[in-house]
C-alpha positions, 0 to 999 in steps of 0.5 A, spaced: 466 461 504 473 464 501 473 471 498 479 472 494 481 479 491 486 482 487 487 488 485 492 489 479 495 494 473 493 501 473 496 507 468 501 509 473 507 505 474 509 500 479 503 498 476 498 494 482 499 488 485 495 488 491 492 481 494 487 478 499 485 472 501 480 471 506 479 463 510 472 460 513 475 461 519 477 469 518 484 468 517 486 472 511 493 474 508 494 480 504 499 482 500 501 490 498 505 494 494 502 500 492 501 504 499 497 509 495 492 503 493 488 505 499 487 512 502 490 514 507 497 510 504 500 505 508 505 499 508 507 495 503 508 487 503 506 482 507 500 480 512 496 476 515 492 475 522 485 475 522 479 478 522 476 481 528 468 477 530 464 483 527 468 484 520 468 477 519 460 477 520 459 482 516 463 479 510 460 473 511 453 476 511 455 481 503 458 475 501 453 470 501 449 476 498 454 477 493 454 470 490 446 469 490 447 476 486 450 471 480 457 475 476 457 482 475 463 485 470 463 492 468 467 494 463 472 499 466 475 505 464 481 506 459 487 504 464 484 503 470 487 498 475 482 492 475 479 489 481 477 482 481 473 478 486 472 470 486 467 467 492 465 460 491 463 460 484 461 467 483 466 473 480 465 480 480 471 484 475 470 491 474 475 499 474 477 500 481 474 506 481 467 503 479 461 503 485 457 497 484 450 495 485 447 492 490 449 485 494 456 486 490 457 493 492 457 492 500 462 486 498 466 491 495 466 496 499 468 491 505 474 488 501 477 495 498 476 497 506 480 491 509 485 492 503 487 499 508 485 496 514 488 490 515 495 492 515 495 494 521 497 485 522 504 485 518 507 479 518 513 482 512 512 489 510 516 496 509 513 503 511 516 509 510 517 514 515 518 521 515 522 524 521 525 530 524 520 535 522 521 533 515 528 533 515 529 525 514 525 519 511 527 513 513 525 505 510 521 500 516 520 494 518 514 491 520 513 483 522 517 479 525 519 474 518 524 477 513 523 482 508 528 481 501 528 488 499 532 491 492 535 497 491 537 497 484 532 501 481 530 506 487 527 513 487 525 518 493 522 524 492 520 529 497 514 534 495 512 541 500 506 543 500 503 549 503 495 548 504 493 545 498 499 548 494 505 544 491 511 550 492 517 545 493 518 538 489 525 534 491 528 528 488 535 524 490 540 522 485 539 517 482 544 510 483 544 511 491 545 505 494 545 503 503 551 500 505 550 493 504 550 493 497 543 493 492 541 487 496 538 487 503 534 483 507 530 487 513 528 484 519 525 485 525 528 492 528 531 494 521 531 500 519 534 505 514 535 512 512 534 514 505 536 521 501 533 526 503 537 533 503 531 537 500 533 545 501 526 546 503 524 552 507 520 549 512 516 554 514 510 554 520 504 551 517 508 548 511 507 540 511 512 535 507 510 528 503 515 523 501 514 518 496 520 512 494 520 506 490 525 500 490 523 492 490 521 488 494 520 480 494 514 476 494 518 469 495 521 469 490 518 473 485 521 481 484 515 486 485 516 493 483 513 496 490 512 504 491 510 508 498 508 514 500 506 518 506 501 522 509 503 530 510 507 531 515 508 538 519 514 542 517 518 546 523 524 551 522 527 549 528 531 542 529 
């Protein structure tokens, strides 16, 4: 049976637009752009591929239960990102942060599992990359089809932590743009270096975490599109 899953809205702008498909077969195609959907962030845009042998059975197995379960809609949190699941004729809508009971709540945690794990297949996503011990971020592409990319509207930041403390937040000025204009279509090999000249202190046992926003094309429709990276160890030395 198909399984269709969106994920979309939220408080925080860009707001949600995470889609995910699932065939008879196993194929699936998924589309994200909020990287910190999911824990840890990962990339943002688009991938498809399919499900290993186990994790199709498994699915298969808490999809079928899901729909002999019949609807289930709770009512979600002010602000909250909406999840929406269609199999067959049955559908499940709640708060991204609900937790569901029984038949529903094993498909949900399947599906918010492979929103985080399935990109590992890209097909025409963007990662954010911090480098050079915390020194550089940088813009990748991942997949082997083209990726429209708009830089009119982005934004980098850079925080320092040190153990769970915020000691150090950095933001680039806004209006830069690479050297090919606002406009970019990456391809397999791309890459690009953002604004990332932080005066932090990169002491032993400080870690760095970069954040951007820019636009990204889904076809031919603009989508607002935000990535982060986990905490990556600082060093003094160059």
């Amino acid at each position: 049976m198909k399984v269709h899953y969106e994920r979309s809205g939220g408080r925080l702008p860009p707001r949600d637009r995470e889609i995910l498909e699932i065939s008879e077969d196993g194929s699936f195609t998924l589309w994200r752009s909020v990287g910190w959907a999911t824990h840890p962030p990962t990339p943002v845009g688009r991938f498809a591929g399919r499900l290993d042998t186990e994790t199709h059975q498994a699915l298969r197995v808490a999809a079928v239960a899901a729909v002999a379960a019949g609807d289930l809609h709770l009512v979600p949190k002010p602000d909250a990102a909406i999840e929406t699941v269609q199999v067959d004729s049955a559908q499940a809508k709640m708060g991204t942060h609900e937790e569901p009971p029984g038949a529903w709540g094993m498909l949900m945690t399947h599906l918010r599992q492979l929103l985080g794990e399935l990109t590992n297949q890209p097909q025409a996503a963007l990662a954010l990359e911090v480098v050079d011990s915390g020194r550089q971020a940088r813009l990748v592409h991942l997949g082997h089809e083209p990726l429209r990319l708009d830089f009119t509207d982005l934004t980098v930041r850079a925080v320092l932590w040190e153990g769970h403390r915020k000691v150090g937040d950095w933001w680039a000025v806004r209006g830069w743009r690479p050297s090919e204009g606002a406009e970019v279509t990456a391809t397999a090999g791309w890459s690009l270096a953002l604004p990332f000249d932080h005066d932090f202190v990169l002491n032993e046992g400080r870690e760095v975490t970069a954040f951007a926003t820019l636009a990204i094309y889904d076809g031919e429709r603009r989508v607002s599109a935000s990535l982060n990276t986990p905490r990556q160890v600082a060093s003094q030395t160059p």
